[in-house]
N, C-alpha and C positions, 0 to 999 in steps of 0.2 A: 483589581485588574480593570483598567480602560476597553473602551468598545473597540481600540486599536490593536489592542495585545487580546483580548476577548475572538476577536475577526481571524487575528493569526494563529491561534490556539485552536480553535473550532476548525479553518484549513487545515491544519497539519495532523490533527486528532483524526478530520473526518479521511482524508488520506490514507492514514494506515491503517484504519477499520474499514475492511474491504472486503473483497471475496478470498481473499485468502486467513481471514479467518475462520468458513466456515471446513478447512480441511483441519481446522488444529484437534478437534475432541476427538476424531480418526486415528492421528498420529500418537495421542497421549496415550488414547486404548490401547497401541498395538504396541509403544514402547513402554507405557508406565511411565509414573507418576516422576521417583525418584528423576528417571534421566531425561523428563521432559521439564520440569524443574530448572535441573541446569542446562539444558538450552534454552530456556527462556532468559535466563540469568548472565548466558555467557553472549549470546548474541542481543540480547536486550540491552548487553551494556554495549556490544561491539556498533550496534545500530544506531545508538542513541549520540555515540563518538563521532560516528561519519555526519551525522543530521549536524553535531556543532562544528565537526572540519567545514562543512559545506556554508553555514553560515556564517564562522570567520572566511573563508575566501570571498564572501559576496561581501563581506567590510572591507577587506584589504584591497579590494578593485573597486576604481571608479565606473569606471563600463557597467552596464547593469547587461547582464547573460545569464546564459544557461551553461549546461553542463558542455556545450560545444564549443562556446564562446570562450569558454575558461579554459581548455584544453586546448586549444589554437594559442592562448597567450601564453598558458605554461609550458606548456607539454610539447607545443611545434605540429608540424603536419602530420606525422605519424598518429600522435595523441587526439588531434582532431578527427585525424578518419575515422579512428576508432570507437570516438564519441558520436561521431553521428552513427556509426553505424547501431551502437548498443542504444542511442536517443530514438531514433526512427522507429527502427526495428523493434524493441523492446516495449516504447510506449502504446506501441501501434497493436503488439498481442497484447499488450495488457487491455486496450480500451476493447478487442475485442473480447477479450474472457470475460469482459464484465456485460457485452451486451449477449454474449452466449448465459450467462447467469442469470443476469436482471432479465430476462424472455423466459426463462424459468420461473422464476417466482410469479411473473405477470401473467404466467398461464395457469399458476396455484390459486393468484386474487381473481382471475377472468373468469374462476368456476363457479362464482354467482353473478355473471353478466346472462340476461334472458338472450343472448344471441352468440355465435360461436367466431370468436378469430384466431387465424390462423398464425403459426410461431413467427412468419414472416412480418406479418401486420401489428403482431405485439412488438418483434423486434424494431421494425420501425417506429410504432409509437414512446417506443423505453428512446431510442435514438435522437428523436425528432425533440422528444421534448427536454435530455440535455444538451443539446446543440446549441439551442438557443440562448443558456447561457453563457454556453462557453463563446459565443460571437459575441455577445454582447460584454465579454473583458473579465479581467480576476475579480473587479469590484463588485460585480454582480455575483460572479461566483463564491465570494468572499460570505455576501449577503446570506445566499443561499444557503450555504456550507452550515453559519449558526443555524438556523431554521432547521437544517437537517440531524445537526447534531442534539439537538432539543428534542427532536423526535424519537430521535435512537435512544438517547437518556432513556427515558419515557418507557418508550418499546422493551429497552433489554431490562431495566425494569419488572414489567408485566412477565417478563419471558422467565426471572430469574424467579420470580414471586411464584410464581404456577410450578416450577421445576426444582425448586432446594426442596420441597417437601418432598418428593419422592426422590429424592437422591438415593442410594444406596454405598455405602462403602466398600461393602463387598464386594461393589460394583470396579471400583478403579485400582489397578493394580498396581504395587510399587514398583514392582521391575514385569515387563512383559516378554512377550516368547519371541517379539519378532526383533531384527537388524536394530542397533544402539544406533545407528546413522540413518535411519528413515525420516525421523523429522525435520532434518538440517533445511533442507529446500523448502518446505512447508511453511517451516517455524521466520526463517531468514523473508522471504517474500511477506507473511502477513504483517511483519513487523516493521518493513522497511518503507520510507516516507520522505526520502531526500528530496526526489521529484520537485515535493511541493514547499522547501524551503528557500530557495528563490525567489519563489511566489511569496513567500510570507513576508520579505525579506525588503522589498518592493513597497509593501503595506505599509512600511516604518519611514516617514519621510525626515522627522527628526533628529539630531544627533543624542536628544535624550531619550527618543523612544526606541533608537537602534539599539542600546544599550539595555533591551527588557529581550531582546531576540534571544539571547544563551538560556534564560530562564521561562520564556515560551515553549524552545525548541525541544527541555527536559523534562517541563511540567506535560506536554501533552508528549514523547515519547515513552514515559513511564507509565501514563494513565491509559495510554494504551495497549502497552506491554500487560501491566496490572490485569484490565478488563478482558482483553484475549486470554490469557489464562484462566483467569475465573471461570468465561464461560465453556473453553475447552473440558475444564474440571465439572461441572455441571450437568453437562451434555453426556457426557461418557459418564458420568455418576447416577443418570438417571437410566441411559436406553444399554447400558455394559457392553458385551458382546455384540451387542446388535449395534454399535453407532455406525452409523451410515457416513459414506465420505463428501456429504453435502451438508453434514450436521443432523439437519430438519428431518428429514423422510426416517430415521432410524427413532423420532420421538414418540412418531405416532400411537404405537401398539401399549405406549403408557400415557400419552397426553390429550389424544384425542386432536379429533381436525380444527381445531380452535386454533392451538399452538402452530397447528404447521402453517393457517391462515397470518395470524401474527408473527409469527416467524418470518414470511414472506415478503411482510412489513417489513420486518425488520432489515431482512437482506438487500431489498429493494434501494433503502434509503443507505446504506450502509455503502451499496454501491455506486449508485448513482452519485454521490458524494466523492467518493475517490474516481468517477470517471471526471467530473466537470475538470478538478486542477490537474489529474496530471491531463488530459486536452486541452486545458488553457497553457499549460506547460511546456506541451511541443508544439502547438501554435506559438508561442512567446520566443520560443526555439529557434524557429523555420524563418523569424521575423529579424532577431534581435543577430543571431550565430549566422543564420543561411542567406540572408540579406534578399529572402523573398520576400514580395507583394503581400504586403497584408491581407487581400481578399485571397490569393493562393493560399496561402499558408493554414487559413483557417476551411477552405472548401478543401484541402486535402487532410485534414486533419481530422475532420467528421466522418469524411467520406472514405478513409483507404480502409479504417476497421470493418465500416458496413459493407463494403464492396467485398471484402475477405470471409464476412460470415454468408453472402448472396454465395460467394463461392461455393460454398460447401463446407467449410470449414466449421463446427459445429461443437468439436470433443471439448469438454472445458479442461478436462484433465490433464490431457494430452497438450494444450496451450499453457497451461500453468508451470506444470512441468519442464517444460522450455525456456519457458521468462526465467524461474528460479534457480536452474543449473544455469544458464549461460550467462542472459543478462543481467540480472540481479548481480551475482558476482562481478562480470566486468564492469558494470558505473560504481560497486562501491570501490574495486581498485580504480577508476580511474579519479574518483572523489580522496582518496588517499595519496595518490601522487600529485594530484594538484595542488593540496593542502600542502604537503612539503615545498612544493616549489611557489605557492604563494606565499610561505613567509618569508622567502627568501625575496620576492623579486614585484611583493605588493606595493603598488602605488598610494596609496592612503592610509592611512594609522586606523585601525580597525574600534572600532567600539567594547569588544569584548575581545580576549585573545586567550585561548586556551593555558594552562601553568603547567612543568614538569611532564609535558608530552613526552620527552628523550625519544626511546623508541615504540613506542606506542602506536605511532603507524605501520612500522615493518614487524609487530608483533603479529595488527589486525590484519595484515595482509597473508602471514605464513596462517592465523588461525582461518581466516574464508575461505581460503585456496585449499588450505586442508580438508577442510571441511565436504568442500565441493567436491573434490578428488575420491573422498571418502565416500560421499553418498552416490558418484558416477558407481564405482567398483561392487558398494554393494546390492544396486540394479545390476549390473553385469551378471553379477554372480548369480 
């Protein structure tokens, strides 16, 4: 692997290890082993499908866009509205969940600073200082992304090494006592990373190295499916009953404040990593689809998450919860219908093109929508 597919791999990886991994060991407790299994399996594969719809459409179109940009070509106005609305809207909670998170962990490492700051002043500081990347373009955040993913290596490493030893098996249940449909939004959010295939996609200036994009986009979709699992199993195999829906805070009582120090490492990088691309992402968005001013696009791009947590806005759960029923579902249907009508109406001969699709799109579609339907009804309930 070249430092060019190395670059795109490390994006796309640091992407979908996010904060929405640290709700997975939560949901395996409470559903068991067995059915969180095949959620990993059924949406690992359904996630993994839209990540290469998404990057055969960015082959078949000359235009370099976003998810708006492609929706206005395919889709028509209808499809565009709806795309800015799930692009704006959707990336806009997610970069907040992550500065509501990352102010979390930064007030777990601030408790060996000799001086006290306040959640406001950490959130700024987590703020301030990916901002800066993300103005200064994907290449940088490209850069950054290896560096962060070497760390994480590294970190869940230590985290795994400390924590298999006190695993317990009677700790993780095969089937559990709560709702089969609780971890669909959980499971579907941590895993999902199209966002940042565009970005990756952009990376590849080559006609020889476009053609390494289908085997990037699987090799790190999988190794992250893979690695969420494991440590969801881990987690819930060490703290049982007690795991906490933040992961870390349920380890304590068997690992000591070492772990939840490292751990905080590790969530830190984990997310400050999926906040740079997808904020490089609707910046790229605002620029390439909305035909704003580059210096706009990127001052509201920084600025509308931080302006929403000054607000008051603070619940991470209650923000994630939202991204994962609404948005999350609508970009991966609108990534599916564009996919159909990109191969119908692509201007370019694509590098890589999916084989024996048939209906494989309107499968993933009745299976998400089910899905989501399913886990709306069994909160109702």
């Amino acid at each position: 692997m070249n430092f060019g597919s190395l670059f795109a791999f490390s994006t796309l990886l640091g992407t979908i290890i996010g904060a929405g991994m640290f709700g997975l060991p939560f949901v395996v407790q409470k559903v068991g082993v067995i059915p969180a299994l095949f959620y990993f399996l059924a949406l690992g594969g359904a996630v993994t499908l839209i990540h290469l719809f998404f990057g055969e459409i960015c082959l078949r179109t000359i235009r370099k866009s976003r998810l708006v940009g492609y929706a206005s070509v395919y889709l028509g106005p209808a499809g565009k509205a709806a795309a800015v609305c799930s692009t704006v809207l959707g990336v806009t909670g997610a970069l907040l969940a992550y500065i509501i998170l990352g102010t979390h962990f930064l007030r777990i490492l601030a408790g060996s600073f000799p001086f006290v700051l306040s959640e406001t002043a950490l959130a700024a500081v987590f703020w301030a200082a990916l901002s800066f990347f993300v103005l200064r373009g994907i290449r940088a955040v490209a850069k950054a992304e290896l560096v962060m993913v070497i760390i994480l290596a590294g970190v869940l490493l230590l985290i795994f090494g400390a924590a298999i030893p006190r695993v317990r098996f009677d700790n993780l249940l095969w089937f559990g006592s709560d709702g089969v449909f609780l971890p669909y939004g959980v499971i579907l959010f941590a895993l999902a990373g199209w966002s940042a295939v565009p970005e990756i996609a952009e990376m590849f200036k080559k006609r020889s190295e476009k053609k390494r994009l289908d085997n990037v986009i699987i090799a790190a979709s999988l190794v992250a499916a893979g690695v969420s699992f494991l440590f969801a199993l881990v987690v819930a195999g060490v703290s049982g009953n007690g795991t906490s829906q933040d992961a870390l805070s349920g380890l304590i009582p068997f690992l000591g404040g070492n772990i939840v120090f490292l751990g905080s490492v590790f969530g830190l990088v984990a997310i400050a990593s999926s906040f740079m691309v997808l904020a490089s992402y609707l910046k790229n968005s605002l620029v390439q689809d909305g035909k704003m001013p580059g210096w706009f696009a990127a001052v509201f791009t920084i600025t509308a998450p931080m302006a929403l947590f000054l607000a008051g806005l603070r619940e991470f759960i209650s923000v994630l919860g939202v991204l994962g029923a609404v948005f999350g579902l609508m970009e991966a249907l609108l990534i599916i219908a564009i996919f159909i009508q990109a191969r119908k109406k692509g201007d370019r001969e694509p590098e890589y093109a999916l084989r024996g699709v048939g209906i494989l799109p309107i499968f993933l579609c009745f299976l998400l929508a089910g899905g989501a339907v399913a886990q709306f009804l069994y909160h109702a309930r």
